[in-house]
N, C-alpha and C positions, 0 to 999 in steps of 0.2 A: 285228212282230219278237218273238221269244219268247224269252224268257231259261231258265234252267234253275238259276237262283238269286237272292234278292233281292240285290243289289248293294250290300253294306253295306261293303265293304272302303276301302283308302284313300281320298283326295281323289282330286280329276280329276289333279293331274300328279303325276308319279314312280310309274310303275304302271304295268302290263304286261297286257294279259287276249288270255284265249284265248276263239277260235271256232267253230262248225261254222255248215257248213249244212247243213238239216233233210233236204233234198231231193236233195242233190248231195256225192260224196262229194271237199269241198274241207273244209280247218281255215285259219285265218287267226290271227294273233296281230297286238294293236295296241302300241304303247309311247310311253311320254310322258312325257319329262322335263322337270322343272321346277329345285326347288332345286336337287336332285342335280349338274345341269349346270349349274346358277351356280356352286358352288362350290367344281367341279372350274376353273370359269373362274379365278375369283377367288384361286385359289395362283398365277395366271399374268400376262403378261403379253402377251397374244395379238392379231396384227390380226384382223382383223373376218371375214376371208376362213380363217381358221385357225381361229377357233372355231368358223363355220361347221361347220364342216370335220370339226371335232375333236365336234361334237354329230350329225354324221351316223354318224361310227364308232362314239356311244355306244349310239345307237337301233340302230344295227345289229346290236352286241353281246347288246343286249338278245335282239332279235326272233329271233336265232341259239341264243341261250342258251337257249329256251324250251322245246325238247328236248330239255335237259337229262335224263337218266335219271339221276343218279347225284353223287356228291357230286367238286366238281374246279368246274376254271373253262373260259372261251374268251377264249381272246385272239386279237386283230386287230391284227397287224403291220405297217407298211407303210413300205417299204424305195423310195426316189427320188433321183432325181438332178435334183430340181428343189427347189421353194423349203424344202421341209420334207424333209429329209434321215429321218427318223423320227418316225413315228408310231402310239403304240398305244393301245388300251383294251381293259381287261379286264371280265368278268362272273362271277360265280360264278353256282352252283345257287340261290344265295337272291337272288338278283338286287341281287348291292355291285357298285356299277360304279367303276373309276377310270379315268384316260386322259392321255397328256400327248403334246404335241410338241415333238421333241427336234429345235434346232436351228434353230430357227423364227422365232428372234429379230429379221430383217432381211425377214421373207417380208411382201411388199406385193398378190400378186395375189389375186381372188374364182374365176380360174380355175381348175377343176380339173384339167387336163392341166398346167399350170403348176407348181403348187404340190404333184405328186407326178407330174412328166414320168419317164419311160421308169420307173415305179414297178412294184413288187410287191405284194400282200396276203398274208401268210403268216394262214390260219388253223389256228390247235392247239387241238387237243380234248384240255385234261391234267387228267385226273382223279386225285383225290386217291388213290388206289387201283388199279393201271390202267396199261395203255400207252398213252402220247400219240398222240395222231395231226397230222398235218398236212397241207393241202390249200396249192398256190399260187394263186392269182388274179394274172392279169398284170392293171394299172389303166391302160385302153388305152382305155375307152368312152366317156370324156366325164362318169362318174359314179361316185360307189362304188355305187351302185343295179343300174348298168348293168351294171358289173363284174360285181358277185355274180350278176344274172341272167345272167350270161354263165356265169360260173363255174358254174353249178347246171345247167344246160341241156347241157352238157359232160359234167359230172361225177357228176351224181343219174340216177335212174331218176326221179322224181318230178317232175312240172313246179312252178317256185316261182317267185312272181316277191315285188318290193320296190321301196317304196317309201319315200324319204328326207327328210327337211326339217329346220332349222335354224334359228333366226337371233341365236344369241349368250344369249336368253333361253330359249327353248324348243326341245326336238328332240323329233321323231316319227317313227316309223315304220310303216309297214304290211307287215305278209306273208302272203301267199297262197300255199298249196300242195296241190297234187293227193293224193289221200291212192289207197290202192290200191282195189280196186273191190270194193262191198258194195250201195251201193246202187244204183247205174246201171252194170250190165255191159254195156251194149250201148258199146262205142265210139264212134258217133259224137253219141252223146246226150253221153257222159263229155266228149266234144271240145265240145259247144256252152257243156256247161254251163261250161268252164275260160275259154272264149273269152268267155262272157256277166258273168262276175264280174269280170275284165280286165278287160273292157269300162268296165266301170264304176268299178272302180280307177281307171284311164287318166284319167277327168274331173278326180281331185283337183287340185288346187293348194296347192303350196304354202302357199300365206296360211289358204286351210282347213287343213288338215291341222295347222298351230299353233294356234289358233285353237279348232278345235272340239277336245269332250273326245272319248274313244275312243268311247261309245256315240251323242255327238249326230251321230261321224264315221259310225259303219256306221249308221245310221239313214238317214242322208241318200242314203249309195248305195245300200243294200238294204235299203227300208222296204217293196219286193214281194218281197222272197226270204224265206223265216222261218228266223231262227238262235237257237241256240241259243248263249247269252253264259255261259262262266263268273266263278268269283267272281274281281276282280282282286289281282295279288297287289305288293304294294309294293315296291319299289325303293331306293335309295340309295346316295351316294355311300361308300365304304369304303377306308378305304388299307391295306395287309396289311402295310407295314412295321409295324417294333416294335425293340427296343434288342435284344434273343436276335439276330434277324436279322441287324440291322448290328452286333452281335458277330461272329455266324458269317461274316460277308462280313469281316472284319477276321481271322478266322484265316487267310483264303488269302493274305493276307498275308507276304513272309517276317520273321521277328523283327528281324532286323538295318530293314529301310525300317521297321518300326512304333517299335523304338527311335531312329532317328533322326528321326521326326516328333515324337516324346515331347520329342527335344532341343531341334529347332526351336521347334516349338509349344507345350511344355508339358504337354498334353491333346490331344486327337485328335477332333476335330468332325465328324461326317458327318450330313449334310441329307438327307432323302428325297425325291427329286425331280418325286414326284406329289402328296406333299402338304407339301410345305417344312418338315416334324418334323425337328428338331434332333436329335441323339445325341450327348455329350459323353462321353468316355471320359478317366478320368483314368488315371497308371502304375497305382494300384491295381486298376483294372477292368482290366486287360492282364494280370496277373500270370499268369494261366494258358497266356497263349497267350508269354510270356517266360521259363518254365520251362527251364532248363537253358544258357540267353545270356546274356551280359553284361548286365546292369541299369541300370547307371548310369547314372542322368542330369548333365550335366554342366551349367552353366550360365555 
């Protein structure tokens, strides 16, 4: 296997690296979270079957984000009427991931039809600069792996497949995609070759897939294919809230409910719900968005 850089970059977890092969014109990207998904865990309070769950959408995030061109993020939204009522996670261009499930609180099942029955996948491409886009994925397949390969086989020109794993410590992903034709024009060479790297996909397990790091992973399936590995790029967990923010989420507010929480409460607390960061606003941090209303607080 040939690399195309010495591999000096992060450790084995929280890291992302991209692929080719030499011979066949397919790219692959790997992902592997470590801390990052502890400590996305650890604001929570999750059954075992949920963070599963919630470390497959991270890895997927990731493995999505990696085509990134441009500065913005991706988020994965997932809308059910089964045990997790919401579910998302985000990825930026520099690869901050956050995620949370919303509503999850009583959710007991490892099933995934379960636990996001008669469900959606909203994916938004919103770049910081840019018109959003969004794509639906119905979550009908038995997996979110299964989904996105469904969703991609629909919706791309490009054959892509994915593969997912979890288990509350570690998430990983794999992605494989057909890339357009350069070096095998002949069709049904182009078709062996997608079917022959599949192929071998297809063998992982789970328990590999956590387990090994991303190069002893593509070593193991394709130590006869020669690729080229670039350099990995590091990952981690980020939360985008900040006190500016849940100010400006406090001006859509009208003045009248923000002065009578001022009476009730005193000060005005808002918690971010991905990473449990407090925000305490006293009347004097309001005074701008109370301009021209009754002020008083009454006690």
């Amino acid at each position: 296997m040939n690399t195309s850089v010495e591999i000096t970059g992060p450790e084995a977890g929280d890291r992302s690296q991209r692929f080719l092969f030499e011979h066949a014109d397919i790219r692959g990207e790997s992902a592997h979270l470590d801390a990052a998904y502890r400590e996305i865990l650890a604001n929570h309070q999750y059954a075992d079957g949920v963070a599963r769950l919630l470390g497959e959408f991270l890895a997927a995030a990731v493995l999505l984000s990696s085509n990134l061109k441009f500065e913005g993020k991706l988020v994965l939204q997932a809308r059910s009427e089964g045990q997790i009522p919401l579910l998302m996670v985000e990825c930026d261009d520099t690869l901050r991931v956050r995620g949370i499930a919303r509503g999850a609180e009583h959710a007991t099942s490892d099933n995934f039809d379960l636990l996001l029955h008669n469900g959606q996948l909203a994916i938004t491409i919103d770049p910081t600069n840019g018109q959003r886009y969004q794509g639906i994925v119905p979550l009908q397949q038995g997996s979110l792996a299964q989904s996105l390969d469904s969703y991609f086989e629909h919706s791309e020109q490009l054959n892509t497949r994915i593969w997912l794993a979890a288990d509350g410590q570690r998430a990983s992903g794999l992605l494989l995609q057909q890339l357009p034709s350069q070096i095998a024009p002949d069709a049904d060479e182009r078709r062996e070759h997608w079917e022959h790297v599949c192929a071998l996909a297809a063998t992982l397990k789970d328990t590999e897939m956590l387990a090994l790091d991303g190069e002893e992973l593509l070593y193991r399936l394709y130590h006869e294919d020669p690729l080229r590995l670039f350099e990995p790029r590091a990952l981690e967990f980020h939360c985008s809230c900040s006190r500016e923010r849940t100010h400006n989420a406090l001006s859509t507010l009208d003045p009248a409910e923000i002065l009578e929480l001022l009476e009730d409460l005193g000060a005005i607390t808002m918690e971010c719900e991905f990473c449990n960061q407090a925000y305490r606003f006293e009347r004097s941090d309001l005074a701008d968005l109370l301009q021209g209303h009754e002020t008083k607080i009454l006690h």
